[in-house]
N, C-alpha and C positions, 0 to 999 in steps of 0.2 A: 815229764822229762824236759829236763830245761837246757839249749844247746847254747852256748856263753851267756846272753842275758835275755835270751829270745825263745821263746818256748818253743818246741815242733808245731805243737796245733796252730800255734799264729803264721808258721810258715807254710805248712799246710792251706791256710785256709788263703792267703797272700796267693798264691798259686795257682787256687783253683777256681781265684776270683779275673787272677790275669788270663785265663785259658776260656774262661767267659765272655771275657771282654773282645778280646781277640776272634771266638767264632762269631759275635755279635758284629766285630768288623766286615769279616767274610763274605755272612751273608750279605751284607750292605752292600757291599760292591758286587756282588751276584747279580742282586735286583736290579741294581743300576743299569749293570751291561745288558739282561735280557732287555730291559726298558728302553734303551740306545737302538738294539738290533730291531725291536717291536717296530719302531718308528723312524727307520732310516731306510723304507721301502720307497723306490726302487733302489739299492745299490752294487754297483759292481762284485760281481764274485767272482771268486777264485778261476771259475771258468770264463771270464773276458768280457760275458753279456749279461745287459742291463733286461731288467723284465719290467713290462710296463706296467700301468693298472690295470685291473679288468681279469677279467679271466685268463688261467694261463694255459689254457690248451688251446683259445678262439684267436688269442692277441698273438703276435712275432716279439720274437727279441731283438734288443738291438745288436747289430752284427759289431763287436768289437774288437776281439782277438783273434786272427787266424788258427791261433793253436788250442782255439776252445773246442770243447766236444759238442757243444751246442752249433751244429753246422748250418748253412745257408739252406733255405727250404729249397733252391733250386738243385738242389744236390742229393737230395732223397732217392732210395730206391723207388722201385716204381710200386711196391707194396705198402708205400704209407702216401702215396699218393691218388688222387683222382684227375681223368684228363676226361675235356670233351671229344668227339670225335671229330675227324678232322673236315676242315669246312670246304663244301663243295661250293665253287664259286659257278657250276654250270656254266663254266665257258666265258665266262665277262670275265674280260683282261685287268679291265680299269678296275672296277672291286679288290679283286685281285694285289694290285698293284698300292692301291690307297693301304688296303687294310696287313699290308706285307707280308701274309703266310696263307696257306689255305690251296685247296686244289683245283684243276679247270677240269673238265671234260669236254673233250675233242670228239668229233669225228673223224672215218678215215681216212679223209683226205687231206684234213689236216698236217703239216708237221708239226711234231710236239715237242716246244722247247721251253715250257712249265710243267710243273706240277700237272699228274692227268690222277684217274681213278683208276685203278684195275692193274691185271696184271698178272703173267701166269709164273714165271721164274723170278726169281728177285733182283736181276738186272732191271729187268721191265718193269719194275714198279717204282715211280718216284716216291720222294719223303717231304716233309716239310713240317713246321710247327704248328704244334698246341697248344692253347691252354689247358693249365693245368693247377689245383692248388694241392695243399698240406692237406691231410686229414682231420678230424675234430682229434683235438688230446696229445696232438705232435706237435712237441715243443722244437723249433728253428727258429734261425733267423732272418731278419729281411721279411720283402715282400712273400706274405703267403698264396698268392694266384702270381705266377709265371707262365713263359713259354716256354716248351718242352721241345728240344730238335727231334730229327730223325727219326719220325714218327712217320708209318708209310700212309701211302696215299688209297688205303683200302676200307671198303666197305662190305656191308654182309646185310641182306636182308632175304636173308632164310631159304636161300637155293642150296640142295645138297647134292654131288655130283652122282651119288650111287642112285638115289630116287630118282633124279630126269635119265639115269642110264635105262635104267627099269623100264619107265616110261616108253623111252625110244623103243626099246627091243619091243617090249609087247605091244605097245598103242600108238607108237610112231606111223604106221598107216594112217590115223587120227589125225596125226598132228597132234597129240597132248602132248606131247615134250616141247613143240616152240608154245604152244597154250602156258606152259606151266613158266617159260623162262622170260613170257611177255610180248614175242615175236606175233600178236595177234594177225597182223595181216599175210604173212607167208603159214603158218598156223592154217587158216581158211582155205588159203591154197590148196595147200598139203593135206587138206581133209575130201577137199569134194574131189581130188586126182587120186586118194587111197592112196596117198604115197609117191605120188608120182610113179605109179603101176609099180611099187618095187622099189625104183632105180632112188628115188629122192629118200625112204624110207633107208636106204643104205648108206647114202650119204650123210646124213645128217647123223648115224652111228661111229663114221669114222671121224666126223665134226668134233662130237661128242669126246671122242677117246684123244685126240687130238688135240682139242683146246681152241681150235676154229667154231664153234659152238658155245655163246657164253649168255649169262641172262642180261636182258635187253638196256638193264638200266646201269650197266659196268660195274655189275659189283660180282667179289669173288664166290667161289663156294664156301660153304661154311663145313669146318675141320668140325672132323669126330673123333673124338678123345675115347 
């Protein structure tokens, strides 16, 4: 069939040679772009932060857009983070003072007008910072070790308030409950007097329930969940 002086098949074939050519451009510029993005690492993306080399769950990003989802590691919940505990400066002021966060511990007679250990209601216990960094595999920005505020000033080294109750009631004539909380030398006391015939063995029950009773080295009891 012949359409004025040009056959169908040569138009035909004129067509499906243009529509050849044309996917052959296509793809060409396909390769190109992925080949551009392949090699234009680090660049800003859509979210405002630049990612560096190296691994990206160890490395930080760079902090550039406030309105990026990629937020500052100082800003993490406390579930994607790890903190040390907080630093007992044992009472040296100057320490203290040089390294600007961390806690003292005082004696009685002390006033206390830094950071102490211990504490039984939550007025009573000071706060102070930590460090702290990101997790492995949690992408943020910025430095990944910060300081972390109001963080208290408490320790735990494994006294539990129901087991030295126990103690007192039944072995408190012993003195195993100051034994157990570290009080060694009223402990002795309280062993070779039985108690103080009684009267000390009752005291140190209302100590106990009370909160006048605490383990020697100011740390709190430890919660049971």
């Amino acid at each position: 069939m012949v359409l004025g002086c040009c056959p169908v098949s040569y138009l035909l074939l004129c067509g499906q040679a243009a529509l050849l050519l044309g996917n052959l451009l296509l793809l060409h510029c396909v390769s190109r772009s992925h080949s551009h993005n392949a090699t234009a690492e680090p660049e800003l993306t859509s979210a405002g932060a630049a990612h560096p080399e190296g691994s990206p769950g160890a490395a930080s990003w760079e902090y550039v857009d406030p309105y990026s989802p990629v937020i500052l590691c100082s800003y993490l919940p406390d579930e994607f983070i790890e903190c040390d505990d907080p630093v007992d400066h044992v009472g040296n002021t100057t320490a203290s003072q040089e390294l600007g966060y961390g806690c003292l511990k005082f004696g009685c007679s002390v006033v206390v007008v830094t950071p102490q250990f211990g504490g039984q209601a939550y007025r009573d216990v000071e706060h102070t910072r930590v460090q702290c960094r990101a997790l492995e595999g949690i992408e943020c920005a910025g430095t990944r070790t910060f300081l972390r505020e109001n963080k208290p000033c408490i320790k735990y080294t494994g006294h539990y308030f129901i087991t030295t109750l126990l103690y007192s009631f039944f072995l408190g004539c012993f003195g195993v409950d100051r034994f157990c909380l570290g009080h060694t030398g009223t402990a002795v006391g309280k062993l070779l007097t039985l108690g103080g015939l009684g009267i000390w063995w009752f005291v140190d029950l209302i100590l106990l329930i009370t909160g006048g009773l605490m383990p020697s080295d100011g740390s709190n009891w430890c919660t049971i969940y």
